[in-house]
PDB file of N, H, CA, C and O in Angstrom:
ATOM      1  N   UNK A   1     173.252 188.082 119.487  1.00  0.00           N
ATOM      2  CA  UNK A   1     173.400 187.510 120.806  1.00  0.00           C
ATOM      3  C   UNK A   1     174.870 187.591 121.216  1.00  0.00           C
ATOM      4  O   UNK A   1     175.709 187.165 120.422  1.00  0.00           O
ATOM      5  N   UNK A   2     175.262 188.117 122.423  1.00  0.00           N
ATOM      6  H   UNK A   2     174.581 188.464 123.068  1.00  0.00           H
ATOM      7  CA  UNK A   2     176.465 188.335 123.357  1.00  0.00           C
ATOM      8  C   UNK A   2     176.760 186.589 123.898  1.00  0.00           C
ATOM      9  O   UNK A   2     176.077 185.830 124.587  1.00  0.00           O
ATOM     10  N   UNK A   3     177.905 186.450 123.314  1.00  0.00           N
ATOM     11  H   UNK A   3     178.459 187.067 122.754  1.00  0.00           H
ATOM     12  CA  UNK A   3     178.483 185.180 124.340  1.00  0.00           C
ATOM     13  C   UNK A   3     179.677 185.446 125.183  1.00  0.00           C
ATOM     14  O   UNK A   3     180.659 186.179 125.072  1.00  0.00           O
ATOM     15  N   UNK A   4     179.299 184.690 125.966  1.00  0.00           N
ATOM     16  H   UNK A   4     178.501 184.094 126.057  1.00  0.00           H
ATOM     17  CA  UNK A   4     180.970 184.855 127.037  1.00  0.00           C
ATOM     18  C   UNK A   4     182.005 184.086 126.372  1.00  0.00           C
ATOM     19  O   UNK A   4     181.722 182.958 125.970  1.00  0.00           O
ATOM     20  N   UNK A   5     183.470 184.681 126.163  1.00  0.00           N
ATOM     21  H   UNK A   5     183.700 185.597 126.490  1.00  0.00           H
ATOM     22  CA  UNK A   5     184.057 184.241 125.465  1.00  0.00           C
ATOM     23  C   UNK A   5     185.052 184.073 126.627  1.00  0.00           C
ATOM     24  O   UNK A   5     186.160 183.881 126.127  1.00  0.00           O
ATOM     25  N   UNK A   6     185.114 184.065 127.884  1.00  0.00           N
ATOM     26  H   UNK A   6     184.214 184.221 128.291  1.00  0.00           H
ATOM     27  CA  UNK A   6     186.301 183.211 128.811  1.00  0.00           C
ATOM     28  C   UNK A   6     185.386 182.106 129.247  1.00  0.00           C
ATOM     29  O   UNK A   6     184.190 182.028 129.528  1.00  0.00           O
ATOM     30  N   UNK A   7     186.607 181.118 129.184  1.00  0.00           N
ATOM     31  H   UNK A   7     187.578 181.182 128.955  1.00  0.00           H
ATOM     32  CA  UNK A   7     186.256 179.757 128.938  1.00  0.00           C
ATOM     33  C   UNK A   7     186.732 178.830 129.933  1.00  0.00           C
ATOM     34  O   UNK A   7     186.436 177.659 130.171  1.00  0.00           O
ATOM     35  N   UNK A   8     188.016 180.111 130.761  1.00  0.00           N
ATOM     36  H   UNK A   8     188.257 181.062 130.568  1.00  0.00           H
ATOM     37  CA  UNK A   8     188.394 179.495 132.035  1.00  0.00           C
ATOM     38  C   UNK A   8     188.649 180.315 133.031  1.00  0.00           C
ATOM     39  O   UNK A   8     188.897 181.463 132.662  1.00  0.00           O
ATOM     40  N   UNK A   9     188.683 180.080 134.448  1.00  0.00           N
ATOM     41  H   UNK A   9     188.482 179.148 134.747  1.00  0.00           H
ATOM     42  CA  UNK A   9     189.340 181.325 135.323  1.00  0.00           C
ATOM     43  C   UNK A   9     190.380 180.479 135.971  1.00  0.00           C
ATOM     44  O   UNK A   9     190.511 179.316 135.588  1.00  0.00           O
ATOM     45  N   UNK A  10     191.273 181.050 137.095  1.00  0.00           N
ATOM     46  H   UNK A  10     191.167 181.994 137.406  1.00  0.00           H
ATOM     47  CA  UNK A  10     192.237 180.616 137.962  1.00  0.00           C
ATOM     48  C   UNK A  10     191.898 181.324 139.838  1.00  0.00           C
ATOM     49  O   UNK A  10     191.650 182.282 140.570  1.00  0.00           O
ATOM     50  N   UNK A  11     192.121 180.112 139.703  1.00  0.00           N
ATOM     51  H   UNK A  11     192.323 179.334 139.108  1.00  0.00           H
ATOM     52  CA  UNK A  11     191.453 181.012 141.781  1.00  0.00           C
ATOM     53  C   UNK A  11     192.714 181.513 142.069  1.00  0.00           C
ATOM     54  O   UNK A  11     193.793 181.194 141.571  1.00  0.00           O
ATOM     55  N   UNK A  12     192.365 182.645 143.255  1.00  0.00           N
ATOM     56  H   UNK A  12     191.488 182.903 143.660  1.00  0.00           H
ATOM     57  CA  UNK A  12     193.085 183.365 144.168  1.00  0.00           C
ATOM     58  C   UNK A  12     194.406 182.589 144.140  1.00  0.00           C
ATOM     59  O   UNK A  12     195.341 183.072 143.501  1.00  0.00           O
ATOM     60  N   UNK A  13     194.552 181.451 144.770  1.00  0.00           N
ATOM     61  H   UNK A  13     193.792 181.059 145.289  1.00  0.00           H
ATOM     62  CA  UNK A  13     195.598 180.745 145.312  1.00  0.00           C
ATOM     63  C   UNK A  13     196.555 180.373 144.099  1.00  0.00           C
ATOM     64  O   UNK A  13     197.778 180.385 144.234  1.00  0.00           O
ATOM     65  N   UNK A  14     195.912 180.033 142.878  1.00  0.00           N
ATOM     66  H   UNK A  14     194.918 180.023 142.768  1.00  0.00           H
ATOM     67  CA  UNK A  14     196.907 179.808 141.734  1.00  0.00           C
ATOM     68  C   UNK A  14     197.504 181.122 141.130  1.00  0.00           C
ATOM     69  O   UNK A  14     198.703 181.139 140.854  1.00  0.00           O
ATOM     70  N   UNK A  15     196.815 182.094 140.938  1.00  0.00           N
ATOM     71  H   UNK A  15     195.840 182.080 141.162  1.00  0.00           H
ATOM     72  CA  UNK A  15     197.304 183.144 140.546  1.00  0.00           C
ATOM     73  C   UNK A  15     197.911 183.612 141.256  1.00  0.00           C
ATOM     74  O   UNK A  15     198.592 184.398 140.598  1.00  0.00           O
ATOM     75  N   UNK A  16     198.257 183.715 142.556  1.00  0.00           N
ATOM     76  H   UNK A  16     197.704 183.075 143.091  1.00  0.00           H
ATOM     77  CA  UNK A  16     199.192 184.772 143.680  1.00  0.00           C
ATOM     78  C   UNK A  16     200.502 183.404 143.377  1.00  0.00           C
ATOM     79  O   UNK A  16     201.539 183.880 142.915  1.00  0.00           O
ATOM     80  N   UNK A  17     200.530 182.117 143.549  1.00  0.00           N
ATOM     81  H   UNK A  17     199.688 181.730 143.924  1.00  0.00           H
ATOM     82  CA  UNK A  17     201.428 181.037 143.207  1.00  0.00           C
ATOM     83  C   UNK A  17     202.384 181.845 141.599  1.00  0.00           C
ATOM     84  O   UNK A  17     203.498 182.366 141.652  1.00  0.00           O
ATOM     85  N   UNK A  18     201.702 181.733 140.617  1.00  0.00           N
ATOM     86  H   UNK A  18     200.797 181.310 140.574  1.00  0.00           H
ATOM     87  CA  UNK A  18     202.064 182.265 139.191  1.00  0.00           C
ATOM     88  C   UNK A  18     202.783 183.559 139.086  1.00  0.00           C
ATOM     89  O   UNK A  18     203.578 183.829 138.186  1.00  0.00           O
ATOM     90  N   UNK A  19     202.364 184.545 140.321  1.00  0.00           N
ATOM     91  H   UNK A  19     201.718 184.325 141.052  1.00  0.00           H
ATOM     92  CA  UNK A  19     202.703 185.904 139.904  1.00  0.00           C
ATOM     93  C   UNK A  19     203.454 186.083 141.309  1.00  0.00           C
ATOM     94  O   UNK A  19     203.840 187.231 141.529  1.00  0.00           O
ATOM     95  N   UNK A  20     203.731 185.087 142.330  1.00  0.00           N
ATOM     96  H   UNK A  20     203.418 184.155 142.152  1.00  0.00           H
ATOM     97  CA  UNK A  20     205.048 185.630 142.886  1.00  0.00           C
ATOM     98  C   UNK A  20     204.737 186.320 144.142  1.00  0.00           C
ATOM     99  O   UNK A  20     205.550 186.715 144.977  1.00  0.00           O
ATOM    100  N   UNK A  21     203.226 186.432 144.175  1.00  0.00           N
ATOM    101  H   UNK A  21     202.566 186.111 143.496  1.00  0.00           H
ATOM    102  CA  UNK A  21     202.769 186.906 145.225  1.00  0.00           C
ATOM    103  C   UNK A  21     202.002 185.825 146.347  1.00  0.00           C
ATOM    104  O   UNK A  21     201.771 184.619 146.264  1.00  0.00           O
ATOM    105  N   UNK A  22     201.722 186.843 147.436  1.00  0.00           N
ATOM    106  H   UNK A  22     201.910 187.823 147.503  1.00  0.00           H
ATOM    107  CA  UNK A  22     200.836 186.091 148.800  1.00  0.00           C
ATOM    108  C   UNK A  22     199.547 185.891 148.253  1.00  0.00           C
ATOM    109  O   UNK A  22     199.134 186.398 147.210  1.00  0.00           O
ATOM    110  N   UNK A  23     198.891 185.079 149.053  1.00  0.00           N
ATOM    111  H   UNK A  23     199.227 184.666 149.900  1.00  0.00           H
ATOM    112  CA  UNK A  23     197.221 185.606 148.923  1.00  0.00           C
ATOM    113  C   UNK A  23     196.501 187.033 148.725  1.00  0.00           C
ATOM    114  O   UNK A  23     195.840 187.726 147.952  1.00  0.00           O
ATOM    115  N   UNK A  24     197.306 186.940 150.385  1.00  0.00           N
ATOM    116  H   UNK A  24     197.843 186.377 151.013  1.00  0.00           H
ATOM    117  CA  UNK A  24     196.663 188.400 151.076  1.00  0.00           C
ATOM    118  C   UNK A  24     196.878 189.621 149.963  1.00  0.00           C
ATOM    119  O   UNK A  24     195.994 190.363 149.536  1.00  0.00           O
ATOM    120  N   UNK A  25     198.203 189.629 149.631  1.00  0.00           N
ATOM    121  H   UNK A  25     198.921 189.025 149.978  1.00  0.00           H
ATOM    122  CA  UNK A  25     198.215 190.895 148.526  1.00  0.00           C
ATOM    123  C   UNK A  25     197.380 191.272 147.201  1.00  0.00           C
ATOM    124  O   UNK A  25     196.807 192.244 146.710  1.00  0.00           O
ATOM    125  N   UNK A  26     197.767 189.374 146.803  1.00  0.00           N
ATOM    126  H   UNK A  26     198.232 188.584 147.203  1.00  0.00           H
ATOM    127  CA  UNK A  26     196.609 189.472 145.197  1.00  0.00           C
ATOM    128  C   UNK A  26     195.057 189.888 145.899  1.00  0.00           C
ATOM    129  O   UNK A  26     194.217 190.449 145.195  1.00  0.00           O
ATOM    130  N   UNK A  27     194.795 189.579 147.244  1.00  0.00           N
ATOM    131  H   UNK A  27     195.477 189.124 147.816  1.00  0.00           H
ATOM    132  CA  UNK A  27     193.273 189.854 147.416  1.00  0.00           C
ATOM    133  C   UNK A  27     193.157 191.342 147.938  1.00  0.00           C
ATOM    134  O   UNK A  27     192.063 191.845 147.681  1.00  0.00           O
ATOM    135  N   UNK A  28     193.983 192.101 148.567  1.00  0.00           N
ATOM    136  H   UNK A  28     194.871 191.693 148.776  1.00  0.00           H
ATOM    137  CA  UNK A  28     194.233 193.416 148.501  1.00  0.00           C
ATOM    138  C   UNK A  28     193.906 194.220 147.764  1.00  0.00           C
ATOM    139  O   UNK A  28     193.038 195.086 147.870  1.00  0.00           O
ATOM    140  N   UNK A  29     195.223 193.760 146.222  1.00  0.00           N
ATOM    141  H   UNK A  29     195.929 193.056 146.136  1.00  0.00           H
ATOM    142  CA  UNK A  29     194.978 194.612 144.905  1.00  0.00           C
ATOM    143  C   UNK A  29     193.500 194.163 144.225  1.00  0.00           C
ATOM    144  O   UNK A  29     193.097 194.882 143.311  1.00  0.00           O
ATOM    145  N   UNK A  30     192.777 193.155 144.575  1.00  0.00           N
ATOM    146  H   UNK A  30     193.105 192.571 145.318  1.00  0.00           H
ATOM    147  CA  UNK A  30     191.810 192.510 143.351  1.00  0.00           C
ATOM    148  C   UNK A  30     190.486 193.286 144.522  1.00  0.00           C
ATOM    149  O   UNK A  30     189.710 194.167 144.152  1.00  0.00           O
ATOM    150  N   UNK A  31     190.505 192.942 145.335  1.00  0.00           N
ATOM    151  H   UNK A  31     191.136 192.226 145.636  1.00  0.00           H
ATOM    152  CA  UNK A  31     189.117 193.778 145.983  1.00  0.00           C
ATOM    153  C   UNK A  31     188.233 194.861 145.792  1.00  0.00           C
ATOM    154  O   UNK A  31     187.030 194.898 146.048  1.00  0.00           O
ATOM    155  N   UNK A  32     189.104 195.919 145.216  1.00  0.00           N
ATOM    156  H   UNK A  32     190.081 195.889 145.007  1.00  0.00           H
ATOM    157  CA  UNK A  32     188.235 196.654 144.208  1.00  0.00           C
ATOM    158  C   UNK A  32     187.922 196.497 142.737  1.00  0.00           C
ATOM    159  O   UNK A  32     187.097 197.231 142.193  1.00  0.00           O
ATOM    160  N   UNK A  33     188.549 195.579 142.111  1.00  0.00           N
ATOM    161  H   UNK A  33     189.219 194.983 142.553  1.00  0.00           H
ATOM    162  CA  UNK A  33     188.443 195.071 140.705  1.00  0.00           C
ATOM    163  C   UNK A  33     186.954 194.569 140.594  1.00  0.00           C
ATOM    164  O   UNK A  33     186.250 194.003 141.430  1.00  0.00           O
ATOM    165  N   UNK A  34     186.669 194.995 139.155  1.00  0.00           N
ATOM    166  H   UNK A  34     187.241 195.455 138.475  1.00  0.00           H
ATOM    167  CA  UNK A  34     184.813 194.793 138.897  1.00  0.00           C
ATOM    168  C   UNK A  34     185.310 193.603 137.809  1.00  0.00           C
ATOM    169  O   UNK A  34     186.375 193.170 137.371  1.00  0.00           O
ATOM    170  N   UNK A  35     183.699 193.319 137.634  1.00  0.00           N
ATOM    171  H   UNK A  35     182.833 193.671 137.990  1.00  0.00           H
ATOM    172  CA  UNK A  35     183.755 192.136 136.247  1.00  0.00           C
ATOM    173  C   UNK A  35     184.383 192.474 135.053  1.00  0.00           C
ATOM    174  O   UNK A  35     184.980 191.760 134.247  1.00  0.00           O
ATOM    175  N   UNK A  36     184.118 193.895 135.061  1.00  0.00           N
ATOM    176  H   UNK A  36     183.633 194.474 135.715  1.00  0.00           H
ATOM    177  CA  UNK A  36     184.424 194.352 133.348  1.00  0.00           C
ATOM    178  C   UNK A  36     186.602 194.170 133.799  1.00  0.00           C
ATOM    179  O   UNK A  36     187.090 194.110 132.671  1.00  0.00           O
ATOM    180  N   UNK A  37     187.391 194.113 134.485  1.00  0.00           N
ATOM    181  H   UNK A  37     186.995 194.161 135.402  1.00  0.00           H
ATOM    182  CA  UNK A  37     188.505 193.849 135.437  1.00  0.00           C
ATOM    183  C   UNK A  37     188.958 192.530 135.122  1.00  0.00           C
ATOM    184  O   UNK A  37     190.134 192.193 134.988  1.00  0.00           O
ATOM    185  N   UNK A  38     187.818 191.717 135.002  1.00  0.00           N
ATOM    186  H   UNK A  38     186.862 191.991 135.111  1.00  0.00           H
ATOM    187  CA  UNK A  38     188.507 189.742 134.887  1.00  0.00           C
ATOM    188  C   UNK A  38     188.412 189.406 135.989  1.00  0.00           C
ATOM    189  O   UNK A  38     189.212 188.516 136.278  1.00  0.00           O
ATOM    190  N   UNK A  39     187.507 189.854 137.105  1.00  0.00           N
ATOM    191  H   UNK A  39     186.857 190.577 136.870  1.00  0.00           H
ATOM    192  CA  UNK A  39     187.191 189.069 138.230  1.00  0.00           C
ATOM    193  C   UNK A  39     186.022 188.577 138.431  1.00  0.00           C
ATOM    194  O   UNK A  39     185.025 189.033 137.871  1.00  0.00           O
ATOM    195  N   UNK A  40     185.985 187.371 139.433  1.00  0.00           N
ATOM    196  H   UNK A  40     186.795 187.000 139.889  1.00  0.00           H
ATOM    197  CA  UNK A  40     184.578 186.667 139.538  1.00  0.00           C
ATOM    198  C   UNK A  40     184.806 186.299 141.017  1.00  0.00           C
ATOM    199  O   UNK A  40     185.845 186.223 141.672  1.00  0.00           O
ATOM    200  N   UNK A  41     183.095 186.027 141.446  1.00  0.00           N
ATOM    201  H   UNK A  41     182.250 186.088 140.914  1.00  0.00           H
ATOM    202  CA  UNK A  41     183.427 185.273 142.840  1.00  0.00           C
ATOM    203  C   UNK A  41     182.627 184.312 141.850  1.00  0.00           C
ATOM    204  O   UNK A  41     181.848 184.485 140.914  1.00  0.00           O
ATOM    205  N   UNK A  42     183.194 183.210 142.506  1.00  0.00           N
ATOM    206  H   UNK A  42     183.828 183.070 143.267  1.00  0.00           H
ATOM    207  CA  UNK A  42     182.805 181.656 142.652  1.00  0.00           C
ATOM    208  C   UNK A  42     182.130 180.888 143.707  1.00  0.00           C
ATOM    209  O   UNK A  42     182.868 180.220 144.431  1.00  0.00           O
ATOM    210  N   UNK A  43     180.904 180.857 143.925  1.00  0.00           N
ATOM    211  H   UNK A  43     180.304 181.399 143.337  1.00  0.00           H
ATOM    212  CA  UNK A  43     180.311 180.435 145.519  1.00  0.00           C
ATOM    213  C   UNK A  43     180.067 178.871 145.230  1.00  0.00           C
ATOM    214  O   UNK A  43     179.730 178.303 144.191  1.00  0.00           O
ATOM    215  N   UNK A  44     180.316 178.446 146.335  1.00  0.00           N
ATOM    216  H   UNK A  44     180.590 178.908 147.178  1.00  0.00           H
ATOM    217  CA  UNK A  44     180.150 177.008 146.120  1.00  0.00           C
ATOM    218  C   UNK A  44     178.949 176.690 147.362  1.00  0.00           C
ATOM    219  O   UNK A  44     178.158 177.621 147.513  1.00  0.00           O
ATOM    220  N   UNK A  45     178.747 175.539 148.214  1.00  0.00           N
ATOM    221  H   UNK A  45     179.390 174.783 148.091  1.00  0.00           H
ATOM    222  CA  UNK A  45     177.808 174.964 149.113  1.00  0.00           C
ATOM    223  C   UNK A  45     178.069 175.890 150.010  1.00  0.00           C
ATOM    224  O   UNK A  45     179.242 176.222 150.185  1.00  0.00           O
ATOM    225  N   UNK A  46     176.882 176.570 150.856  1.00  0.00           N
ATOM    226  H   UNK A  46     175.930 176.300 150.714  1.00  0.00           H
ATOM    227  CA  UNK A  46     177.254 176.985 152.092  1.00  0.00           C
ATOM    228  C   UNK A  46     177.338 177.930 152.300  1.00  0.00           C
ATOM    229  O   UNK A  46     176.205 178.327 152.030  1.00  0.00           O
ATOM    230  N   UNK A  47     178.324 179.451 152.894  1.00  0.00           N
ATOM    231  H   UNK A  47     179.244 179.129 153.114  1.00  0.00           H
ATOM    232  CA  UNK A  47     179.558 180.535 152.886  1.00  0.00           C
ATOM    233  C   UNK A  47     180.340 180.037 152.023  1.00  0.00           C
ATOM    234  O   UNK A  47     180.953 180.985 151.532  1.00  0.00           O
ATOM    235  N   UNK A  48     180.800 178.689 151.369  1.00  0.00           N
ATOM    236  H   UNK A  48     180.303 177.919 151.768  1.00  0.00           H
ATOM    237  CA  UNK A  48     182.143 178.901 151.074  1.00  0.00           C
ATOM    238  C   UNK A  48     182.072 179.421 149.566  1.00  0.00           C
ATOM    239  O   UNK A  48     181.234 178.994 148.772  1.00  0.00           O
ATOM    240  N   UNK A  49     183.140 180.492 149.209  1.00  0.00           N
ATOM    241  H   UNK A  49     183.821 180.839 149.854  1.00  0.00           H
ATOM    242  CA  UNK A  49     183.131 181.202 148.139  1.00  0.00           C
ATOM    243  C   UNK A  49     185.061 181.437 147.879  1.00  0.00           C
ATOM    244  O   UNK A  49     185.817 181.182 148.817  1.00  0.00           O
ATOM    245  N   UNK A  50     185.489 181.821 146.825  1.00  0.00           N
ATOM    246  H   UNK A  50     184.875 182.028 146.063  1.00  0.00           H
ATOM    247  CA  UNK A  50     186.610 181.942 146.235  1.00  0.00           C
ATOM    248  C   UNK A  50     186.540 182.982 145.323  1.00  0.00           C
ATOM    249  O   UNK A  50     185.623 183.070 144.506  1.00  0.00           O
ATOM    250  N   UNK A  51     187.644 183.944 145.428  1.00  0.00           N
ATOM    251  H   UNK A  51     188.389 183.873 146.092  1.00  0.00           H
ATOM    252  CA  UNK A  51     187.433 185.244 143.797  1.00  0.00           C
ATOM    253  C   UNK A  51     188.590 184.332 143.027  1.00  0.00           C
ATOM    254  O   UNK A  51     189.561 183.741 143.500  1.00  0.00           O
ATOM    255  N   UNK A  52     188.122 184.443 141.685  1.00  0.00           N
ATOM    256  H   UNK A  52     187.333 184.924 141.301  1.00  0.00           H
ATOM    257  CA  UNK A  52     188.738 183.477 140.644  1.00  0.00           C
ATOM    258  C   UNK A  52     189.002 184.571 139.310  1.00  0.00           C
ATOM    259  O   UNK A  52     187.989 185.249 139.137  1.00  0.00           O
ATOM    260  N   UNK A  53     189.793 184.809 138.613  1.00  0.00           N
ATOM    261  H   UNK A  53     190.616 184.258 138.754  1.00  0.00           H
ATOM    262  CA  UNK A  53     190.343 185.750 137.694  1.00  0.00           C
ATOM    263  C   UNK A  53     190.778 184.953 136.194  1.00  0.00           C
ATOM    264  O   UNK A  53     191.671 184.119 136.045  1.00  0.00           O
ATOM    265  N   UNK A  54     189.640 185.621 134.936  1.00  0.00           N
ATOM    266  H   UNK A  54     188.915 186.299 135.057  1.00  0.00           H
ATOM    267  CA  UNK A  54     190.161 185.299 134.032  1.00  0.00           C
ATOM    268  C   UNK A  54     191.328 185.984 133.325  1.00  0.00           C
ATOM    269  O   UNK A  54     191.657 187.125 133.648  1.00  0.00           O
ATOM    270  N   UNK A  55     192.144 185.103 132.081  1.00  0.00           N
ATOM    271  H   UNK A  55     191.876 184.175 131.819  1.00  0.00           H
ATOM    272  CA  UNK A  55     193.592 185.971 131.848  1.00  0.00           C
ATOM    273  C   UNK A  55     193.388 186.966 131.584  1.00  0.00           C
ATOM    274  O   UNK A  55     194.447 187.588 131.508  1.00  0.00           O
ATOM    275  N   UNK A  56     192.363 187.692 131.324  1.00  0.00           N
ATOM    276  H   UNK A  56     191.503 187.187 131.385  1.00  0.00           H
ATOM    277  CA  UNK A  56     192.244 189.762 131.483  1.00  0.00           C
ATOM    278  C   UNK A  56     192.645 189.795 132.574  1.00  0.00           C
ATOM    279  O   UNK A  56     193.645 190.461 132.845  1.00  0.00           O
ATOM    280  N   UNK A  57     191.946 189.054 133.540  1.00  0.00           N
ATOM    281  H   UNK A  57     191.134 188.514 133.320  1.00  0.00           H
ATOM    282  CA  UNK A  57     192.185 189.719 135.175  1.00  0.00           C
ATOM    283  C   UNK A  57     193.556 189.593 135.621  1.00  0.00           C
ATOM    284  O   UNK A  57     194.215 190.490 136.148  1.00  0.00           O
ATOM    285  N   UNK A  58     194.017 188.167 135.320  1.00  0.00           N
ATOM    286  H   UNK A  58     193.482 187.438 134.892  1.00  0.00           H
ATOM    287  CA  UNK A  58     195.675 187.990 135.311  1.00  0.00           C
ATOM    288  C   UNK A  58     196.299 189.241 134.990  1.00  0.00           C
ATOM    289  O   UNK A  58     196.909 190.002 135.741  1.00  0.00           O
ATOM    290  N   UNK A  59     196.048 189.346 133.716  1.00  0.00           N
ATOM    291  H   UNK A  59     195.553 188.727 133.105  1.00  0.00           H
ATOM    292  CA  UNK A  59     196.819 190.560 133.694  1.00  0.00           C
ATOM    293  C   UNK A  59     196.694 192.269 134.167  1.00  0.00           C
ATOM    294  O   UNK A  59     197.584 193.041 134.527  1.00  0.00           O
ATOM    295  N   UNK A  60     195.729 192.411 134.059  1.00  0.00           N
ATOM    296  H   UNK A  60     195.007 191.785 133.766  1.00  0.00           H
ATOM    297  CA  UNK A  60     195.193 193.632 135.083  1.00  0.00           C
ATOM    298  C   UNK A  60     196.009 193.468 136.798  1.00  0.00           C
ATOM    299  O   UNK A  60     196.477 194.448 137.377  1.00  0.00           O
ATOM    300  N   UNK A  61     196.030 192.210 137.316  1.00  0.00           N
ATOM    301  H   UNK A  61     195.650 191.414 136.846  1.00  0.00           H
ATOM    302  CA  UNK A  61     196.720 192.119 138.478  1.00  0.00           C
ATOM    303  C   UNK A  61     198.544 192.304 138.286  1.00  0.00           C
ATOM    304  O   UNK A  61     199.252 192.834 139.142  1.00  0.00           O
ATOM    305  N   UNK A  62     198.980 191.815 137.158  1.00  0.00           N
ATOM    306  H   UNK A  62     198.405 191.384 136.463  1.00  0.00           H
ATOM    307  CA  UNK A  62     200.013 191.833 136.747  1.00  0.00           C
ATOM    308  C   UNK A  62     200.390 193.283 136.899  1.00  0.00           C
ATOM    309  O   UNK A  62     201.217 193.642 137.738  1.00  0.00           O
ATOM    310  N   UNK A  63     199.852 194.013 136.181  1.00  0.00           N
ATOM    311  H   UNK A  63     199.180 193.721 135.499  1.00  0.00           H
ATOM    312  CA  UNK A  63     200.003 195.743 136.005  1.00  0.00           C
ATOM    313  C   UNK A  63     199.586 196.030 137.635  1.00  0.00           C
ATOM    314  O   UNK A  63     200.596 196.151 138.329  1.00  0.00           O
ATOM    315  N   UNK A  64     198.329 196.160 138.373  1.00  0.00           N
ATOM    316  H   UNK A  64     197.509 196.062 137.810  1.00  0.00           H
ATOM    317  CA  UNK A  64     198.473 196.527 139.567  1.00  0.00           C
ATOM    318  C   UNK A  64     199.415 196.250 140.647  1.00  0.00           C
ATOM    319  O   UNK A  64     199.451 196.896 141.694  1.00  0.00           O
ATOM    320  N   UNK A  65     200.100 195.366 140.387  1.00  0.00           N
ATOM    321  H   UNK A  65     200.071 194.841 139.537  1.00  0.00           H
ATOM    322  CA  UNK A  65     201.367 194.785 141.231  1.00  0.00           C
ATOM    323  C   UNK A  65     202.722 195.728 140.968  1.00  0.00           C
ATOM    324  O   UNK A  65     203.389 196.248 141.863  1.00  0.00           O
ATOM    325  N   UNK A  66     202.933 195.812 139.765  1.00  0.00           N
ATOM    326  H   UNK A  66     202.391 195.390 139.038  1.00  0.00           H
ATOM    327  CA  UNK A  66     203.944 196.986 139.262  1.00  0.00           C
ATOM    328  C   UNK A  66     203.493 197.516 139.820  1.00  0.00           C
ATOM    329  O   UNK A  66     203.989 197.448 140.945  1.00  0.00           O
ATOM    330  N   UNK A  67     202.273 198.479 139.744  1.00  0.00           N
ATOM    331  H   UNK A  67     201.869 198.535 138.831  1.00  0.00           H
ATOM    332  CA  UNK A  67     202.037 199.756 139.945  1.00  0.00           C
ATOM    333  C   UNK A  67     202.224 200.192 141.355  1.00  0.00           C
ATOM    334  O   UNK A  67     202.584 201.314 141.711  1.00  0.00           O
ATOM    335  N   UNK A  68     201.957 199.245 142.065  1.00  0.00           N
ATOM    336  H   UNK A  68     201.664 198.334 141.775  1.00  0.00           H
ATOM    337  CA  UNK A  68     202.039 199.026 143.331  1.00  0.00           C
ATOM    338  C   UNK A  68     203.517 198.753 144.240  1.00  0.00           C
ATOM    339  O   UNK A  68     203.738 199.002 145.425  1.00  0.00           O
ATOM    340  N   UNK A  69     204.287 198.233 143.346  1.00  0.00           N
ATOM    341  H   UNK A  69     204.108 198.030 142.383  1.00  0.00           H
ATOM    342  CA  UNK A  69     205.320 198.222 143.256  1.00  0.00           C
ATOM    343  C   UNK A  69     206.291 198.651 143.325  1.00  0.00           C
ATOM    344  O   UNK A  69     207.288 198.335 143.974  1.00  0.00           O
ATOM    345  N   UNK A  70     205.946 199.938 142.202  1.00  0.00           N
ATOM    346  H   UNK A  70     205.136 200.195 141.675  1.00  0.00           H
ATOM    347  CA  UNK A  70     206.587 201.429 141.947  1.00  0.00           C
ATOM    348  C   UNK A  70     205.690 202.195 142.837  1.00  0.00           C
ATOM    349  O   UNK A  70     206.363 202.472 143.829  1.00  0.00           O
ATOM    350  N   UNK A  71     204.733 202.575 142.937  1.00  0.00           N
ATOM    351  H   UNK A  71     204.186 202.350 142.130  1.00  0.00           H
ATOM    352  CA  UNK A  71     204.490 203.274 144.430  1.00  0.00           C
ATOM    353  C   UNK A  71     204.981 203.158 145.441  1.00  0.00           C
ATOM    354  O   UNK A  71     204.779 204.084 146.226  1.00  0.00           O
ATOM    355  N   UNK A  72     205.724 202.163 145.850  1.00  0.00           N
ATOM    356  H   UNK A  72     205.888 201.410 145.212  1.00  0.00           H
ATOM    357  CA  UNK A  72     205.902 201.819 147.650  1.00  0.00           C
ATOM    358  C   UNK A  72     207.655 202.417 147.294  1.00  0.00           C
ATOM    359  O   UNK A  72     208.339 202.579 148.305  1.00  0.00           O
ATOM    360  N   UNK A  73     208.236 202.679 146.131  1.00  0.00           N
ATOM    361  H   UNK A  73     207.681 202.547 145.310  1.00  0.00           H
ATOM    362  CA  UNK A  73     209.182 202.678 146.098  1.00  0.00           C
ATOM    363  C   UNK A  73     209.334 204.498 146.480  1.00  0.00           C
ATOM    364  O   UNK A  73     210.445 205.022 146.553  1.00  0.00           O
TER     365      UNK A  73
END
């Protein structure tokens, strides 16, 4: 039997806070990011929903930000 072994995520808003970035950008770079990536949506009551990133995804955003980084340069 397969268990999920992340045990926590961080929403949009804490992770762009942590890494120095906007919203808008971390949701830019993360929009094409899949599960196997460290991303999740989180839906709560309603429409309302949040993409939330475990520390794989942290860091996968970490590297796309460089990368992104060094591209614009």
């Amino acid at each position: 039997m397969q268990l999920n072994k992340v045990h926590s995520v961080k929403t949009i808003d804490r992770v762009a806070a942590e890494l120095g970035a906007t919203v808008d950008r971390v949701f830019d770079l993360a929009i094409d990011m899949e599960t196997e990536d460290g991303v999740i949506w989180v839906y709560g009551p309603g429409d309302d929903s949040v993409i939330a990133f475990s520390p794989f995804g942290i860091e996968n955003l970490r590297d796309l930000i460089e990368m992104d980084r060094d591209y614009g340069r």
